[in-house]
C-alpha positions as CSV (number, residue, x, y, z in Angstrom):
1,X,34.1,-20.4,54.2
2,X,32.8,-16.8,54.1
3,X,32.7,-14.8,57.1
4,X,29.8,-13.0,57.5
5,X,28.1,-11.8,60.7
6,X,24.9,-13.2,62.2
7,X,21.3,-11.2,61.3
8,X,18.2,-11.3,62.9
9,X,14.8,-10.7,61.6
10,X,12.4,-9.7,64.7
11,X,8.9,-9.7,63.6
12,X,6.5,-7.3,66.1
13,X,4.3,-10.0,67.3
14,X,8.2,-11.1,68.8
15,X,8.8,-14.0,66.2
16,X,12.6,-14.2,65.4
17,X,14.2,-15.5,62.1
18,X,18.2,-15.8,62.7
19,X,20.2,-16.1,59.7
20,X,23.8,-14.0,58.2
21,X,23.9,-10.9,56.4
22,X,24.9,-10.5,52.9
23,X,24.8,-6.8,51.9
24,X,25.4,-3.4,53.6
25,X,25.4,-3.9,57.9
26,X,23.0,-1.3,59.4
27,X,20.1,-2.2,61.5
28,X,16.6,-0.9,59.3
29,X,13.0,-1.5,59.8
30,X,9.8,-1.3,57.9
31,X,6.9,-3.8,57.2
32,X,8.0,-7.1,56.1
33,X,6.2,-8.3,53.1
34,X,6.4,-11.7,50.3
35,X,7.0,-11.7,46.8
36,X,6.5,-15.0,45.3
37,X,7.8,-13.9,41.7
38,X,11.1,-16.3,40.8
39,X,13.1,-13.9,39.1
40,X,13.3,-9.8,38.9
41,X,15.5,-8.8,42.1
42,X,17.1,-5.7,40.4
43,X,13.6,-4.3,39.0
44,X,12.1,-5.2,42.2
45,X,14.0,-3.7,44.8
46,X,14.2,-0.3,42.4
47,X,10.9,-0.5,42.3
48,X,9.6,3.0,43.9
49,X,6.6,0.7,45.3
50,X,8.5,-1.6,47.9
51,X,9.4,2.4,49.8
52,X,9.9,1.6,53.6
53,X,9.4,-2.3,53.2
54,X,11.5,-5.5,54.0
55,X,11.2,-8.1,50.8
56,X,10.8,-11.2,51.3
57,X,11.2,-13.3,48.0
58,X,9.9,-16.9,48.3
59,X,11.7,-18.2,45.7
60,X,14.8,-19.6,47.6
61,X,17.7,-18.2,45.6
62,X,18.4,-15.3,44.6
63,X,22.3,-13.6,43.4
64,X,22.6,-16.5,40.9
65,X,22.8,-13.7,37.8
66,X,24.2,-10.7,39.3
67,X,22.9,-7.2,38.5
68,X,23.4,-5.5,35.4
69,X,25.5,-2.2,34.3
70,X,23.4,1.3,35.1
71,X,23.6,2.2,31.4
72,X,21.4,4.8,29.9
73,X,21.0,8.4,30.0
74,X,21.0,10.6,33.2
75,X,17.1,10.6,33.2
76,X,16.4,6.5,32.9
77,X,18.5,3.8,33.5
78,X,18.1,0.6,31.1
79,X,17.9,-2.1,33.3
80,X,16.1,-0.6,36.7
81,X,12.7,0.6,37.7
82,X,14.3,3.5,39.5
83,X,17.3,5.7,39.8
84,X,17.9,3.3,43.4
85,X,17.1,0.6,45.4
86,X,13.9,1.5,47.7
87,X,13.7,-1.4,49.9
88,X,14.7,-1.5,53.1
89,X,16.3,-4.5,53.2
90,X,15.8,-8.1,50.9
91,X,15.5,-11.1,52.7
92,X,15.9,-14.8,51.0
93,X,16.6,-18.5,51.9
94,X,19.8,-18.9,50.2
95,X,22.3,-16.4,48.8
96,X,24.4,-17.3,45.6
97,X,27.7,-15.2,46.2
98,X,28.7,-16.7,42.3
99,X,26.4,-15.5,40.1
100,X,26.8,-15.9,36.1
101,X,25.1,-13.8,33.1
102,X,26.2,-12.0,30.4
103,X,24.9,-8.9,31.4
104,X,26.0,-8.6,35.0
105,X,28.7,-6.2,36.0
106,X,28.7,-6.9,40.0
107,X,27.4,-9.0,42.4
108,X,24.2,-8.6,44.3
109,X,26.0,-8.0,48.0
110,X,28.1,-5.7,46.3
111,X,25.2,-3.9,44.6
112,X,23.4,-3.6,48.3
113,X,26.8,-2.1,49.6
114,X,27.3,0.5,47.2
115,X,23.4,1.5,47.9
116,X,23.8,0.5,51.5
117,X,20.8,-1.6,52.0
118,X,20.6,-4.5,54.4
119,X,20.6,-8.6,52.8
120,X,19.8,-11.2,55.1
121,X,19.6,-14.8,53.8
122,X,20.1,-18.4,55.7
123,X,16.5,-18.0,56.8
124,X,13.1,-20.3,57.0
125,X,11.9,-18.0,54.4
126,X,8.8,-20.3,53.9
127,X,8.0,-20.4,57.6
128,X,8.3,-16.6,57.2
129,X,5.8,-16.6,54.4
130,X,3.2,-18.6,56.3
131,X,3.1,-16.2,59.2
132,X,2.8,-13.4,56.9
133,X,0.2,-14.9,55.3
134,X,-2.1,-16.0,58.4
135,X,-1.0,-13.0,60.7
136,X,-1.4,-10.6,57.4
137,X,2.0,-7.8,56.9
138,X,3.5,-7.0,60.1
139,X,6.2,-4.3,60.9
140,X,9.6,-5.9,61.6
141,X,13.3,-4.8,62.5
142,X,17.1,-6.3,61.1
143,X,19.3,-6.3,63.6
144,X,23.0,-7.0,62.5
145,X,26.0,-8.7,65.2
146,X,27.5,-5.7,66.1
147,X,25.5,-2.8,64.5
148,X,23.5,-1.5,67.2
149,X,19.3,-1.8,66.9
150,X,16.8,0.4,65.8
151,X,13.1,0.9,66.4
152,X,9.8,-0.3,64.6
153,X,8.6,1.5,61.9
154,X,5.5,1.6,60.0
155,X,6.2,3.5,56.5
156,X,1.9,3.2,55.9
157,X,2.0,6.3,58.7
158,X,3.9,8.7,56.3
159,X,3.5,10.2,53.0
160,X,5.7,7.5,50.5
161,X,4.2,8.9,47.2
162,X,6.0,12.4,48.2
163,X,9.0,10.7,49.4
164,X,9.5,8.6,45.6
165,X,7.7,11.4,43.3
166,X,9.7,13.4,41.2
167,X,10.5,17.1,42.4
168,X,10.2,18.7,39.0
169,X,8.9,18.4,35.3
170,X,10.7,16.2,33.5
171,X,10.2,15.5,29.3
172,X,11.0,12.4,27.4
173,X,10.3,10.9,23.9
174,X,8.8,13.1,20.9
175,X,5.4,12.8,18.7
176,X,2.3,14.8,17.8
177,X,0.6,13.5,21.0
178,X,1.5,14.8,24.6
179,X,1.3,12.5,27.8
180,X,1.2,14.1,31.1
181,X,2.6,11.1,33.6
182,X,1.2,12.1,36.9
183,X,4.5,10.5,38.9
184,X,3.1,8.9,42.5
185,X,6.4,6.7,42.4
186,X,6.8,5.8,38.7
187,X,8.5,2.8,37.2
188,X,10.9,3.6,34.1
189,X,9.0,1.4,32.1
190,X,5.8,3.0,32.2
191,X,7.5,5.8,30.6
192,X,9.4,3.3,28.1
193,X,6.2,1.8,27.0
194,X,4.6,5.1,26.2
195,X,7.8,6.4,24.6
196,X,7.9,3.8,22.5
197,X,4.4,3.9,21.4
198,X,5.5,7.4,19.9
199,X,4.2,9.9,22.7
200,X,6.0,12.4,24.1
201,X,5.9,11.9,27.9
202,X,5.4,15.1,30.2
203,X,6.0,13.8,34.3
204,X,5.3,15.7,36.8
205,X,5.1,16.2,40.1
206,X,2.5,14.1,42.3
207,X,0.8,17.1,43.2
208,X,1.5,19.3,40.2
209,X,-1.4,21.0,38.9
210,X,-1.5,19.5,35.7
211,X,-4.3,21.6,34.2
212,X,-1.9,24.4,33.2
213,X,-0.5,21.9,30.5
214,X,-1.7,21.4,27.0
215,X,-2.0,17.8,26.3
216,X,-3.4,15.1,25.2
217,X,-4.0,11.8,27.6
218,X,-3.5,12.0,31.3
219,X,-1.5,9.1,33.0
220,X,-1.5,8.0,37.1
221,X,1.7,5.8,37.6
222,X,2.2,3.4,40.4
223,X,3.5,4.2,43.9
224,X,3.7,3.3,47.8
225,X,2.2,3.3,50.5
226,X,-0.9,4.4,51.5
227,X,-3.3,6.1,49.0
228,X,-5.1,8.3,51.5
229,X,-1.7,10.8,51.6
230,X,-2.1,12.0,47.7
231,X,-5.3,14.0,48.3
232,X,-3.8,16.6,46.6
233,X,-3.2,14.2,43.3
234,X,-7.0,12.8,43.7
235,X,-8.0,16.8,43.8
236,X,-6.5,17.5,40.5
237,X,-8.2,14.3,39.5
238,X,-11.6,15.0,40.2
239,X,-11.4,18.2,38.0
240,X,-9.4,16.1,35.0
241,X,-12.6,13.7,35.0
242,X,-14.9,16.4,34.6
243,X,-13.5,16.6,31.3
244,X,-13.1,14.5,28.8
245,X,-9.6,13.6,27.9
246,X,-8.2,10.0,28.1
247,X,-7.2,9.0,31.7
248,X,-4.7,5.6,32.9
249,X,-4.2,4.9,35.8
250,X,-1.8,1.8,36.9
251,X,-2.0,0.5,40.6
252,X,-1.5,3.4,42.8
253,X,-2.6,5.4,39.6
254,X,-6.4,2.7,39.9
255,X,-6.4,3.4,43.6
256,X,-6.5,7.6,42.9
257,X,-8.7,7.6,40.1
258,X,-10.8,5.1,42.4
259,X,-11.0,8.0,45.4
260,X,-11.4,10.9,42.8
261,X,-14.7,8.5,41.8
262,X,-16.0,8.8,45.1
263,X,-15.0,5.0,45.6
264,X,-13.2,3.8,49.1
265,X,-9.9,1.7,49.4
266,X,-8.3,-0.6,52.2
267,X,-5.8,-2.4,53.1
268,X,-5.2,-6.3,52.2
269,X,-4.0,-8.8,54.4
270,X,-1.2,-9.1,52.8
271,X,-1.0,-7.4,49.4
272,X,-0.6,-8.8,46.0
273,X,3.2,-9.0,45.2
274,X,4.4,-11.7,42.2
275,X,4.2,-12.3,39.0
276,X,1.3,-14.9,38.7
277,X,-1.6,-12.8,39.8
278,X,-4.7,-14.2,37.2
279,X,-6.5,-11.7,36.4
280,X,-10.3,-11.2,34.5
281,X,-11.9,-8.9,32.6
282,X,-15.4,-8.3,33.4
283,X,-18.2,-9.3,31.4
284,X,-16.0,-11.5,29.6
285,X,-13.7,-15.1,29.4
286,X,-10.8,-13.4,29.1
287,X,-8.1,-14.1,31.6
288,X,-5.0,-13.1,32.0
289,X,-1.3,-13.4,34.3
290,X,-0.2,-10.4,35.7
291,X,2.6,-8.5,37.5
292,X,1.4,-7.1,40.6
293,X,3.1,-4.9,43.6
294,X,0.2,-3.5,46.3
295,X,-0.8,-3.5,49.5
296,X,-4.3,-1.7,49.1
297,X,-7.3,-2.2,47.1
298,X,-10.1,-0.6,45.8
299,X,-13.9,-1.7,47.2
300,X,-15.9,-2.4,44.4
301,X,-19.1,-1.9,46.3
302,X,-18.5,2.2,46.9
303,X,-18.0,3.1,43.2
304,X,-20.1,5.8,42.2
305,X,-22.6,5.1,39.5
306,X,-20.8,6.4,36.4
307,X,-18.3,3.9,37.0
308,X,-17.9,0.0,37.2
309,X,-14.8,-2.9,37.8
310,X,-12.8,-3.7,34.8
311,X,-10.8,-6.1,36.2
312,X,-11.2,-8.9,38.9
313,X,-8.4,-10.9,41.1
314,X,-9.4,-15.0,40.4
315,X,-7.5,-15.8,43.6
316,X,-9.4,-13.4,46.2
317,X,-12.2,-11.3,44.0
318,X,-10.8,-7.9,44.5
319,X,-10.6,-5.5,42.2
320,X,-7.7,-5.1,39.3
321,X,-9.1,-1.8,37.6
322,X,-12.1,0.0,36.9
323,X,-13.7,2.1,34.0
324,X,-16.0,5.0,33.0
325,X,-19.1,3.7,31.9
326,X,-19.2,6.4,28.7
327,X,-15.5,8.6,29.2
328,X,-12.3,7.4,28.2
329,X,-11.2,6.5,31.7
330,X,-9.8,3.5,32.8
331,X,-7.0,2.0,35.1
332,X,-5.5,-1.1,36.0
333,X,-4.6,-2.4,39.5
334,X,-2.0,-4.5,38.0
335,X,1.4,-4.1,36.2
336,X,0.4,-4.4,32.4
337,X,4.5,-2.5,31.7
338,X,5.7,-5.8,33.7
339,X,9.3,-5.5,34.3
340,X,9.9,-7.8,35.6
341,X,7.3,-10.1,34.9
342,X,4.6,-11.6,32.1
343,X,4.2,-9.0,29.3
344,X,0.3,-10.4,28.9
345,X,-1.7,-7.1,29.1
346,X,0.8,-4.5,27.8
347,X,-2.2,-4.0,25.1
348,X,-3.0,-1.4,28.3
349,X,-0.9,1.0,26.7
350,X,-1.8,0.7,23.0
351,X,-5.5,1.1,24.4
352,X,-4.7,4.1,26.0
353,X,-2.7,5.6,23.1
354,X,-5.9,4.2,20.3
355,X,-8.2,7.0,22.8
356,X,-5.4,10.2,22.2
């Protein structure tokens, strides 16, 4: 029998989950939120989008296959999102202390240690869920036998896309065609999938002023938090659409373009986090499963005129991307990179490079 020490999970409405703790003992806070995706804990929780949040995965086990090696050079690792675990803390039904694949070189706890980020399993993680889902995301607080407590706190009140950008330009790949990769809280795989569609990747800086490079398609990655904090990104966008050069945008990268587009964006209940988001394009038949990681959308009904939806969410009708009716601008609310996930709509990227 394992000895580990008793955590608690205190929702702010006062609802308490009790259940043990698995990885580093701290007490940490930030707003709880579900993932229903089955598989993916390593990309997930170094995933610069969960910043200042408490995961909940749905799926009841987790652990089973360890984490991988951090291989790669000192700019990307190979098998994570990130260059760390952003999460606050990872909450599940049932920890699997053995795990077994051929590419893991520790265990999960251990991982969460080493980072020292909170694990809490032994929980009603579906009773969790519900709430969540009729109450919408709520702030909440792990408290760990022992290990003192700790306030609330909401990470929507502060600037996340600062906090996960990179501080400096950064280069990667080679090819006649230049990419700037506007970082609000990039995933590596955006910049693999470019990279490997034989660009050369420029990321900067979320408010870098991007103008004073020569290139040739203009990317918006994903990111955290609340959109209305990267006014200084949406300023550079507004000027970048007044031109003519290709634009993406993915998620947080949909949301900005959105606001430099005059449209308006809100919150969700209680965001869109899994890996079986269906997905439409407008105008046609064409559906498609998606990765998805948000917590704010874009409303459809302020988009200026020049612009319309791309994309629209089958389960709720909100919007997963919008396009230029006659420029080479468009964006995705989704994940079309994945990682993890369904690779359904990584044509997102050969698009984009078919406009350079």
């Amino acid at each position: 029998m394992r000895e580990t020490r008793k955590a608690t999970l205190m929702l702010e409405d006062g609802t308490i989950f009790e259940g043990r703790s698995f990885g580093y003992e701290k007490p940490c806070a930030g707003e709880v939120v579900f993932s229903t995706a089955m598989t993916g804990y390593p990309e997930s929780l170094t995933d610069p989008s969960y910043s200042g949040q408490i995961l909940v995965t749905t799926y009841p086990i987790i652990g089973n296959y360890g984490v991988p090696p951090r291989n790669g050079d000192e700019k990307m690792c190979e098998h994570f999102e990130s260059e760390k675990i952003h999460c606050e803390a990872i909450v599940c039904q049932d920890y699997s202390w053995e795990y077994s694949h051929w590419q893991a070189s520790r265990s999960l706890s251990d991982w969460l240690k080493e980072e020292q980020v909170v694990g809490l399993c032994g929980i009603d993680t579906r009773a969790l869920t519900k709430r969540l889902r009729e109450h919408g995301s709520m702030l909440g607080k792990i408290v760990i036998e022992g290990c003192g407590d700790t306030d609330f706190k909401d990470p929507n009140t502060e600037n996340l896309v600062a906090k996960t950008s990179c501080k400096e330009v950064m280069e990667y790949g080679s090819g006649d065609k230049t990419v700037v990769l506007v970082d609000c809280g990039t995933k590596f795989n955006i910049i693999r999938c470019l990279v490997n569609r034989g660009v050369k990747v420029v990321r900067v800086p979320w408010n870098y002023d991007f103008s004073t490079i020569d290139y040739d398609g203009l990317f918006v990655s994903n990111g955290p938090g609340n959109p209305d904090f990267a006014e200084e990104t949406v300023a550079n966008l507004r000027k970048a659409i007044e031109g003519d050069k290709p634009i993406c945008g993915i998620c947080m990268g949909n949301q900005l373009l959105s606001k430099a587009a005059g449209a308006k964006v809100y919150k969700l209940k209680y965001g869109h986090r899994s890996h079986n988001q269906p997905v439409r394009e407008v105008g046609t038949n064409r559906c498609f499963i998606t990765s998805q990681n948000h917590g704010f959308a874009v409303d459809n009904r302020t988009l200026g005129a020049d612009w319309e939806p791309l994309f629209i969410n089958m389960n709720d009708d909100t919007n997963e991307g919008i396009r230029h009716k006659t420029k080479p601008f468009f964006s995705a609310q989704f994940h079309p990179e994945a990682c993890s996930g369904p690779t359904d709509t990584e044509f997102i990227f050969d698009k984009f490079i078919e406009l350079l």
